[in-house]
MARVO-836292 format. One record per residue (C-alpha): x, y, z. Coordinates in steps of 0.5 Angstrom, whole numbers, plus 500, padded with zeros to 3 digits. Layout:
VEXPA   X   Y   Z
VEXPA   X   Y   Z
...
//
This chain:
VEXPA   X   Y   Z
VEXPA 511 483 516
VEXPA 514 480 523
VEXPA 521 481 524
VEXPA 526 475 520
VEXPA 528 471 526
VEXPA 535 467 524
VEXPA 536 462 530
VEXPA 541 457 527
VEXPA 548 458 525
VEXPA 544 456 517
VEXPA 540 462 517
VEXPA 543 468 513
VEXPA 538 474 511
VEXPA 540 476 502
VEXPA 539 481 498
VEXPA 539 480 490
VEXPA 538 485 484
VEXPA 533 484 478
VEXPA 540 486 474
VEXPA 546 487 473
VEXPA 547 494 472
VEXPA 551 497 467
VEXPA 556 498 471
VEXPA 560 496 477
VEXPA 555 501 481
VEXPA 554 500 488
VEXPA 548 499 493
VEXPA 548 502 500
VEXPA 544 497 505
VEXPA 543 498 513
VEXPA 540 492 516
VEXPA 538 493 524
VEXPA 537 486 528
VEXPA 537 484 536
VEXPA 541 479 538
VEXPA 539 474 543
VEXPA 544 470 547
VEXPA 539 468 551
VEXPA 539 472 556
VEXPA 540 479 553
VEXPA 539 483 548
VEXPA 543 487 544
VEXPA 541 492 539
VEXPA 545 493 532
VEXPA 546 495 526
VEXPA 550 493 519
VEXPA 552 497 513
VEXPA 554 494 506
VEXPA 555 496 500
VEXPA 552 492 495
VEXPA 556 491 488
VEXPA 553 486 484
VEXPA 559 483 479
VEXPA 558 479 472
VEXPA 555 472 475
VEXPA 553 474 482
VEXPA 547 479 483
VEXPA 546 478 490
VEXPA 550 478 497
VEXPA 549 477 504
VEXPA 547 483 508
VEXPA 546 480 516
VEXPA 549 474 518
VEXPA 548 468 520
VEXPA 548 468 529
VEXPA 553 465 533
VEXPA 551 459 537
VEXPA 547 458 540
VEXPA 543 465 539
VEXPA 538 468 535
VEXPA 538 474 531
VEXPA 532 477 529
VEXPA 533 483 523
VEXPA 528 489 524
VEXPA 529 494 518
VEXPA 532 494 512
VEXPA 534 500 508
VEXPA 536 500 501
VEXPA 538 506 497
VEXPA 537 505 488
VEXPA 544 509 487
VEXPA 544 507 479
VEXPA 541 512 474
VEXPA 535 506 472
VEXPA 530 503 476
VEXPA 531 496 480
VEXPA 527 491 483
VEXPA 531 488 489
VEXPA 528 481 493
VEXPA 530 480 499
VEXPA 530 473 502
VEXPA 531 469 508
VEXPA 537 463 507
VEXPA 536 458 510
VEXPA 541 452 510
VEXPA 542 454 502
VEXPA 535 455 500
VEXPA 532 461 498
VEXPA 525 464 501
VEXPA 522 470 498
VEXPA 521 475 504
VEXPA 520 482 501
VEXPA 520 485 494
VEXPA 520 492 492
VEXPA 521 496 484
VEXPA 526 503 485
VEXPA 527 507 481
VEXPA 533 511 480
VEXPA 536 515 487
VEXPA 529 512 490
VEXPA 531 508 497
VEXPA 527 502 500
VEXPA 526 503 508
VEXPA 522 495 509
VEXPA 520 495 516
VEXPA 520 487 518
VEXPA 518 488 525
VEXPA 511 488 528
VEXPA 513 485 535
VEXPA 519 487 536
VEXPA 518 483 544
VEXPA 518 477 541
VEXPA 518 472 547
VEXPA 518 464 544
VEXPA 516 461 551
VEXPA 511 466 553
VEXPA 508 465 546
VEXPA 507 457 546
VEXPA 504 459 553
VEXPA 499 465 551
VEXPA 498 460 545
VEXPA 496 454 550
VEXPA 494 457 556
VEXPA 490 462 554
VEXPA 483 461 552
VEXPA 481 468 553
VEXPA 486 472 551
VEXPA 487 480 551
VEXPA 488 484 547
VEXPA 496 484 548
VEXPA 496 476 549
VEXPA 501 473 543
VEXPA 499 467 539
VEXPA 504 462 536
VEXPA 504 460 529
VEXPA 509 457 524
VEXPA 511 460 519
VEXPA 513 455 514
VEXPA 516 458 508
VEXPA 521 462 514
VEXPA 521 455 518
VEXPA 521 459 524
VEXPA 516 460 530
VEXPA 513 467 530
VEXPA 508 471 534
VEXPA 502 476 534
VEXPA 499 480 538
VEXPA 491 478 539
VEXPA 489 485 537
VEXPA 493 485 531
VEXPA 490 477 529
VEXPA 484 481 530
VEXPA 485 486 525
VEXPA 488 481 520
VEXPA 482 478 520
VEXPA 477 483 519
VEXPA 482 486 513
VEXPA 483 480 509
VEXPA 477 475 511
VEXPA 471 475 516
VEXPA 469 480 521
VEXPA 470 477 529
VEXPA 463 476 533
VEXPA 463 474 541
VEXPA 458 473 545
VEXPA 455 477 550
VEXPA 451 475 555
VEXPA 445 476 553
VEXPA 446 472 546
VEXPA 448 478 541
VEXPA 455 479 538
VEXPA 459 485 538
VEXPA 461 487 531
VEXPA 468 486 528
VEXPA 469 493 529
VEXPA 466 493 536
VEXPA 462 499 535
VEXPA 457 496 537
VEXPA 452 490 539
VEXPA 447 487 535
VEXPA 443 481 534
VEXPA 444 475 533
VEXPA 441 474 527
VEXPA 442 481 523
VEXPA 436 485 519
VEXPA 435 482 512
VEXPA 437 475 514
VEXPA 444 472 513
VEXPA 449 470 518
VEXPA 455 470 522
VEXPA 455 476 525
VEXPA 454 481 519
VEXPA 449 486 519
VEXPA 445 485 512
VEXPA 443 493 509
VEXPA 436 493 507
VEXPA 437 501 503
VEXPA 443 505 500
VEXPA 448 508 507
VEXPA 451 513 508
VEXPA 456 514 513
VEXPA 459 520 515
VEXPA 466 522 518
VEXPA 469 529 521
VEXPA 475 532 524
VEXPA 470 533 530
VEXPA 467 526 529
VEXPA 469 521 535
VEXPA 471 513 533
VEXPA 466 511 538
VEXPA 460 514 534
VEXPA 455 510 530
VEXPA 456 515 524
VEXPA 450 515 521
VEXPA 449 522 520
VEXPA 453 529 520
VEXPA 452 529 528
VEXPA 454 523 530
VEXPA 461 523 525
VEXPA 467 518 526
VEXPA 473 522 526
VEXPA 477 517 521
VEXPA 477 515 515
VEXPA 479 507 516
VEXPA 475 507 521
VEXPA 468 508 517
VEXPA 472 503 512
VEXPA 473 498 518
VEXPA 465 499 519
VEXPA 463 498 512
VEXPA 467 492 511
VEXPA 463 488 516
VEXPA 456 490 513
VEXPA 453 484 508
VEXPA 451 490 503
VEXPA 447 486 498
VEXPA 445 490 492
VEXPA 446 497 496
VEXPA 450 503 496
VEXPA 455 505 501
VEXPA 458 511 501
VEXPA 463 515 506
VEXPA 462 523 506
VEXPA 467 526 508
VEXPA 467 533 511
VEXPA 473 538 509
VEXPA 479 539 513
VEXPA 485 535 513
VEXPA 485 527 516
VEXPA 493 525 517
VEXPA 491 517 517
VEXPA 493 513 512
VEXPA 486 509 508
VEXPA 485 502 506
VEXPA 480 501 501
VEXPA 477 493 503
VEXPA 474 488 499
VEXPA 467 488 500
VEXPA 461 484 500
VEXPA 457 486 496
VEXPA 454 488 489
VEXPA 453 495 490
VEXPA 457 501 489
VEXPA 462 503 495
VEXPA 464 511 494
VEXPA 469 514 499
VEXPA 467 522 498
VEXPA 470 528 500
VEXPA 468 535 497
VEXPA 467 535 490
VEXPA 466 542 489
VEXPA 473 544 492
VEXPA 477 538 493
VEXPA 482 542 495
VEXPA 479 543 502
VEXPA 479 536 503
VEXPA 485 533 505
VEXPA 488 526 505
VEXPA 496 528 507
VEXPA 500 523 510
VEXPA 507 522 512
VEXPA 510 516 511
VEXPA 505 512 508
VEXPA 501 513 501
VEXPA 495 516 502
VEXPA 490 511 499
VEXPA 491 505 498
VEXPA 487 499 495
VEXPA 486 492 498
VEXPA 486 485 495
VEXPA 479 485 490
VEXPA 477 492 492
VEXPA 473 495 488
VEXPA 472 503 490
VEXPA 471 509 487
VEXPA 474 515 491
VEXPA 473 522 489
VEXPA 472 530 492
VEXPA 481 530 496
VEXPA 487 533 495
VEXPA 492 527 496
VEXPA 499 529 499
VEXPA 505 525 502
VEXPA 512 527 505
VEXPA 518 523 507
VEXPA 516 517 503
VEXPA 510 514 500
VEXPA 505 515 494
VEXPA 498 518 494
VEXPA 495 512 491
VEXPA 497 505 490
VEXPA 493 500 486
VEXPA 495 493 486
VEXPA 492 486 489
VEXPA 487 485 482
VEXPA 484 491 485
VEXPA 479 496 481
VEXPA 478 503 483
VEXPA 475 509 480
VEXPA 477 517 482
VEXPA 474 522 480
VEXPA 475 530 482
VEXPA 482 530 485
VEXPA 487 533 487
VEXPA 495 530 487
VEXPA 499 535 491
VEXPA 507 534 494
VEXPA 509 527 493
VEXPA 516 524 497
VEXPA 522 525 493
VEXPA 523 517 489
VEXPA 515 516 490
VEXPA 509 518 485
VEXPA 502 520 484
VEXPA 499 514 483
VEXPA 503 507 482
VEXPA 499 502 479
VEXPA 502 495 479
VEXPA 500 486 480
VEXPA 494 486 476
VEXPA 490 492 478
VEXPA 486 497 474
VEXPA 485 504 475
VEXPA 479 509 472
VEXPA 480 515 472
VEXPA 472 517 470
VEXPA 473 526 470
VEXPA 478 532 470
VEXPA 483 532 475
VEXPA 488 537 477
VEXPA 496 537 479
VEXPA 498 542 484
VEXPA 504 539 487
VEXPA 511 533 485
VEXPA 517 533 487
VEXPA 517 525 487
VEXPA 519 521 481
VEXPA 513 521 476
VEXPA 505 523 475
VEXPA 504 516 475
VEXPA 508 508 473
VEXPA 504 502 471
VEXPA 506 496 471
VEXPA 505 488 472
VEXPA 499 487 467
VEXPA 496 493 469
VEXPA 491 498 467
VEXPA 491 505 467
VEXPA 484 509 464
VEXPA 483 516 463
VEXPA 480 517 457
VEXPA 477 524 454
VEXPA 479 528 460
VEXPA 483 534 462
VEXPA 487 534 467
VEXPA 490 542 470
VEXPA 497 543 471
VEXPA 497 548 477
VEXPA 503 549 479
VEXPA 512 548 476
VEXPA 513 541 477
VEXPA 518 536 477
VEXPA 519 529 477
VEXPA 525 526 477
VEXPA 524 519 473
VEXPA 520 522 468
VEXPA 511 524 468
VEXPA 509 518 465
VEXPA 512 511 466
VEXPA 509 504 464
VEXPA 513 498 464
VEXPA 513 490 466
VEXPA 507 489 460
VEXPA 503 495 464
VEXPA 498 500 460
VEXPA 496 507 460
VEXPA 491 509 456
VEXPA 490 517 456
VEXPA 487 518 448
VEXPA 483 524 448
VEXPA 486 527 454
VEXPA 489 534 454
VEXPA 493 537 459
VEXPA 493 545 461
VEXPA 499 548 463
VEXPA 498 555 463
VEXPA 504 559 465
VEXPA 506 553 468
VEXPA 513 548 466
VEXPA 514 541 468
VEXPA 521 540 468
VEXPA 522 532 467
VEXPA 522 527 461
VEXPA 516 526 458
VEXPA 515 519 458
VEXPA 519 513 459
VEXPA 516 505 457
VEXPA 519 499 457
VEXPA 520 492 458
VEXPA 514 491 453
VEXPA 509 497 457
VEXPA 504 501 452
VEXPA 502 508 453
VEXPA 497 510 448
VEXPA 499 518 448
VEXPA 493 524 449
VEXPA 492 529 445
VEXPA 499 532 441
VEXPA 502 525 440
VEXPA 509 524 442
VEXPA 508 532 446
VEXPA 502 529 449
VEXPA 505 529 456
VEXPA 508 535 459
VEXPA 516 536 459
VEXPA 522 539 457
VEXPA 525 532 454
VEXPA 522 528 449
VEXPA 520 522 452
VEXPA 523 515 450
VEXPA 522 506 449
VEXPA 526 500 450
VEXPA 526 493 450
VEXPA 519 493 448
VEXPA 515 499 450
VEXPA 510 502 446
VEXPA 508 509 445
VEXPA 502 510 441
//
């Protein structure tokens, strides 16, 4: 998100809770803003404590600017203090009606840092006139558009425009001298007029391809073979999603070591089976760890299989996040440490998660295994799944609310000598769980798991 621009004395920012909690808890909010007076900029910062009463679930936590300056709110922090899970809304007020900004689920103790800023120079004059006046713009040209939920001007930097563009609709093709266009990813030029037939700009596959990425690979490579690997994994996705893949498969191997960047599975044209792949004889020895950031996360409509790594993330963030009507199958993975208040898999708005093969769980320290939710699907039926290490979680090891569904019929876990310190399961707000084998003990814990409000656990 760009930063929340407030820029008359009628624009406020507003935080609001689902409900109220049990009791008069109180929330802790920091929001960071620059205020502009017109010639200066002064950087600060407003800590609340949020304390929703009977009838009021929500409070201003950035106040509107003085006259005749504009206040742009950078970051929001808010801190989950009550022993249940929330979800907060942020809103931008403007002359008393609600625009929706940003929403985020926390579970108990869990914090929420939601950076709004993707161009913290924000500059309206020069952004009316890159937008007017630059027909050929560089990358660090920024363009003007108007937000009209926000009902504020904003600005995005070309490059930025360029790889919205690319992630969520077409590739970007310009023209060469000599007629051909560049890829989207400009990695390369090509004809104008693709193999296999088809348009705009998009290379059309005639065969199964396989792209290849390593620790000692180089982004400016083709990746087509082991010996001309890229070194990043979002790079080899940016790639393939530019292709028209027809009915043709298209993998990414992945060579062992360990890849800090976080991934984005894309949507693709297509009707083959697009794999990313690590090693899938020892997924441990492929590794996807990232530090605040999940480690993969599914884009809108994608549909991917990922197998063969270890997944691990620090300070915050889930291994995988799976939402946006995605579909994604894992097989042979890995889940290692995960960020305090964070899980090994979250799956929520619509998306369904197949797990199609056994699984190990070497690491937590996060608040569950997995939460579902949102009319979601979570599938792992007839597996085992291998505990290899003490764990726990703080909210429980399996989670399904808000009409979310987990099916783990037929699955068994092993723990050895290993423990698990965490309620077992926790369904509620009509969630369902369909329980693997040993019923009620089916998942590991040292507390028996529990419903509300509508959960099922079969």
């Amino acid at each position: 998100m760009e930063n929340i621009i407030l820029d008359t004395t009628s624009k406020t920012l507003l935080i609001k809770l689902d409900v109220l909690p049990s009791t008069n808890q109180t929330f802790d909010i920091t929001v960071s803003y620059v205020d502009n007076n017109g010639s200066t900029l002064t950087d600060g910062a407003q800590e609340t404590q949020f304390t929703p009463s009977s009838g009021s679930t929500s409070a201003t936590i950035l106040g509107a600017p003085a006259s005749g300056h504009v206040r742009n709110a950078l970051t929001v922090t808010v801190v989950n203090n009550d022993i249940v899970p929330h979800t907060f809304y942020l809103y931008k007020v403007v002359s008393s009606t609600n625009y929706l900004v940003a929403e985020q689920y926390l579970v108990a103790g869990a914090s929420w840092d939601s950076n709004l800023s993707v161009d913290n120079s924000f500059d309206l004059a020069g952004a009316i006139y890159n937008a007017n006046a630059d027909p050929n713009p560089s990358a660090s040209s920024k363009i003007a558009f108007w937000e009209i939920n926000l009902s504020a001007l904003r600005s995005m930097t070309f490059s930025n425009l360029v790889s919205w563009l690319q992630t969520y609709f077409i590739p970007i093709v310009t023209s060469s001298p000599s007629g051909n266009v560049l890829t989207s990813n400009g990695s390369a030029w090509v004809s104008a007029a693709p193999s296999g037939g088809g348009g705009g700009g998009r290379t059309t596959l005639t065969a199964n391809t396989t792209y290849y990425v390593s620790t000692t690979g180089n982004d400016s490579n083709n990746g087509l073979s082991s010996g001309a690997a890229f070194a990043t994994i979002q790079h080899a996705l940016n790639v393939v999603a530019t292709l028209d893949c027809a009915t043709y498969n298209v993998t990414i191997s992945v060579a062992d070591g360990t890849y800090t960047g976080a991934v984005t599975l894309p949507f693709m044209l297509g009707s083959g089976v697009f794999t990313l792949q690590g090693d899938m004889t020892t997924p441990a020895n492929c590794i996807i760890s990232t530090t605040s950031a999940a480690c993969i996360a599914t884009g809108y409509n994608s549909n991917w299989t990922v197998q063969g790594f270890k997944l691990q993330t620090a300070t915050t963030g889930d291994c995988i996040i799976a939402n946006t009507t995605s579909y994604l199958t894992i097989n042979t993975i890995v889940f290692g440490a995960i960020a305090s208040g964070y899980r090994h898999m979250y799956i929520g708005t619509g998306a369904k998660v197949l797990v199609n093969g056994n699984y190990t769980i070497s690491g937590a320290g996060g608040a569950a295994h997995f939460i579902v939710e949102e009319g979601s699907l979570l599938q792992c039926i007839g597996h085992t799944i291998t505990v290899s290490a003490s764990l726990t979680f703080s909210t429980a090891f399996a989670v399904a609310d808000n009409c979310g569904i987990a099916f783990y019929a037929t699955s068994s876990f092993s723990l050895g000598a290993n423990t698990v310190t965490a309620p077992r399961y926790a369904v509620y707000l009509n969630g369902v769980i369909l329980s693997p084998i040993g019923g009620t003990s089916g998942f590991p814990g040292n507390v028996a798991g529990s419903t509300a409000t509508g959960g099922q656990y079969q």
